[in-house]
C-alpha positions as CSV (number, residue, x, y, z in Angstrom):
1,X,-63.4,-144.4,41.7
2,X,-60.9,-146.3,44.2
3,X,-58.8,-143.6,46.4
4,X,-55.5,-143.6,45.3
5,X,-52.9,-142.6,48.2
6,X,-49.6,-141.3,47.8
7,X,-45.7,-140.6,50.0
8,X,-44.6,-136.9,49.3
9,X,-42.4,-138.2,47.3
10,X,-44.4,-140.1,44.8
11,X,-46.7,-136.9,44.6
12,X,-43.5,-134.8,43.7
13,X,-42.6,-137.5,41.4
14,X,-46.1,-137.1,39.8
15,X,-46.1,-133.0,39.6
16,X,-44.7,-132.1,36.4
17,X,-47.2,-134.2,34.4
18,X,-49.9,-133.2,36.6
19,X,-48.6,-129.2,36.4
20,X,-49.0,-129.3,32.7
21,X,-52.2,-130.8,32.9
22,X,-53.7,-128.6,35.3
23,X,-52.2,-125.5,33.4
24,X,-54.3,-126.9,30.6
25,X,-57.4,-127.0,32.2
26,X,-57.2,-123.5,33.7
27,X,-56.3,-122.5,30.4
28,X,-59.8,-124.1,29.0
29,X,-61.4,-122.7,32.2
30,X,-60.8,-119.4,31.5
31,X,-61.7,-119.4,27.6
32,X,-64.9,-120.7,29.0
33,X,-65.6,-118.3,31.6
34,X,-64.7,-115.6,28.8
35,X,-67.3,-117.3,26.1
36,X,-70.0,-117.8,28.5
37,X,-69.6,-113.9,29.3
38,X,-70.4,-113.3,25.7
39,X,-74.1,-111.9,25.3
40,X,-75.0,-112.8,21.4
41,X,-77.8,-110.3,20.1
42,X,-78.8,-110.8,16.4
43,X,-81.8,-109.8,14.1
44,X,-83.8,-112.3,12.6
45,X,-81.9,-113.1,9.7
46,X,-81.4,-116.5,8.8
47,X,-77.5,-116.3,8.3
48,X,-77.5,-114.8,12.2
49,X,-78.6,-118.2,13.3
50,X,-75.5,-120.0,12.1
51,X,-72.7,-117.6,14.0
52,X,-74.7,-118.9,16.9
53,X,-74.7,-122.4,15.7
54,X,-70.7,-121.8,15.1
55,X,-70.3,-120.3,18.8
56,X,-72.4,-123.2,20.8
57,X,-69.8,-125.5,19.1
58,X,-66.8,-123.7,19.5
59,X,-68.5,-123.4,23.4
60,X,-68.8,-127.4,23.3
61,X,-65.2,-128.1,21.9
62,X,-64.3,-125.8,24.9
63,X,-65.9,-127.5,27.6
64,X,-64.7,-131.0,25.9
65,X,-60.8,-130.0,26.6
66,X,-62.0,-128.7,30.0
67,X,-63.2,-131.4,31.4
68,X,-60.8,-134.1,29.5
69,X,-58.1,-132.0,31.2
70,X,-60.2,-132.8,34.5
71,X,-60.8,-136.1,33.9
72,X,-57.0,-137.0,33.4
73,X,-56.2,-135.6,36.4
74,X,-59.2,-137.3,38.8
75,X,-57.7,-140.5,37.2
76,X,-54.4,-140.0,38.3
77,X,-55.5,-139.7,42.3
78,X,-55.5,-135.7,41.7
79,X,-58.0,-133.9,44.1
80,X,-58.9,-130.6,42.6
81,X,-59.7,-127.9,44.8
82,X,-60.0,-124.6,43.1
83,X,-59.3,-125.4,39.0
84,X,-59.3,-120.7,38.9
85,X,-56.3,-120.8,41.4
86,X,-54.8,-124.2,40.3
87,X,-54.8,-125.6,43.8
88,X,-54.9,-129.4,44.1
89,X,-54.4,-131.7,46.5
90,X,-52.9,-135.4,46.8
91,X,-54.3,-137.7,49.7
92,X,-51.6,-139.5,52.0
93,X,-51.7,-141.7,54.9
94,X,-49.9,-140.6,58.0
95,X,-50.0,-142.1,61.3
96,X,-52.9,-144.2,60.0
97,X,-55.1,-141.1,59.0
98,X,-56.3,-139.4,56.0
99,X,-54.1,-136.4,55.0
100,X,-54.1,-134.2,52.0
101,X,-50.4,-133.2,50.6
102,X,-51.4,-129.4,49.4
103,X,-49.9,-127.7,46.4
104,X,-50.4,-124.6,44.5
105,X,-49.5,-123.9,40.7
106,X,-46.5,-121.6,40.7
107,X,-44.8,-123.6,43.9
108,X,-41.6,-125.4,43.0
109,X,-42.4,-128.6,45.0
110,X,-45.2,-129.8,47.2
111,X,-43.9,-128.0,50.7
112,X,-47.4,-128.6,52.9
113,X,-49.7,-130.5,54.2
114,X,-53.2,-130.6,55.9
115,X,-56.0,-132.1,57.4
116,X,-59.0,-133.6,54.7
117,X,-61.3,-131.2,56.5
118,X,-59.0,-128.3,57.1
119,X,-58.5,-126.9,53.4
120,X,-55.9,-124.1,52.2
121,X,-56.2,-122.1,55.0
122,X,-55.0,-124.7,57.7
123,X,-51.5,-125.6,55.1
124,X,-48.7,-126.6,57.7
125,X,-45.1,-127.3,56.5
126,X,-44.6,-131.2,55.5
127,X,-41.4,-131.1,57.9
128,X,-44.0,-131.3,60.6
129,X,-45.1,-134.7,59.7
130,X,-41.4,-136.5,60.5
């Protein structure tokens, strides 16, 4: 897939679509996480077998949302970072280099910035890049 680049503004523009999707997917996430914690033990009755048959599906439909949600939001230029914390990212060019504009569900507006190779933890404040 072509890299899709975006201003800050264009990424703010694009966060309340890409909020509710990415609430969506952690939503998905976590009923997965929770199913795939289930241990099923059952005797060997026939009519045991189809709660299992019932579960994988319900499992399946799961993991369908899930990665739909993903997929809509790769196709819109969204970089996912950590789907449990709902941190994503949105690449930028500034000063002819790769940047990533860093946001975090539960922020108001995309507020930081940082280098492709830096991550979370090296987040500076987007008024740095003027």
């Amino acid at each position: 897939m072509e890299k899709l680049y975006f201003t800050p503004e264009e990424a703010q523009k694009l966060l309340p679509r890409v909020k509710s999707i990415l609430t969506k997917a952690m939503h998905f996430k976590r009923l997965l996480d929770l199913a795939a914690s289930v241990d099923i033990t059952y005797a060997d009755e026939p009519t045991d077998r189809h709660f299992d048959t019932l579960f994988n599906k319900e499992f399946h439909r799961l993991s369908y949302e899930f990665y739909s949600q993903v997929e809509l939001l790769e196709m819109m230029g969204v970089i996912i970072r950590d789907i449990d914390a709902g941190l994503i990212d949105f690449l930028c060019v500034h000063q002819s280099r790769e940047i990533c504009l860093c946001f975090k569900l539960g922020e108001k507006r995309i507020t930081h910035w940082h280098e492709c190779d830096a991550g979370f933890d090296g987040r500076k404040p987007l008024a740095e890049l003027k």
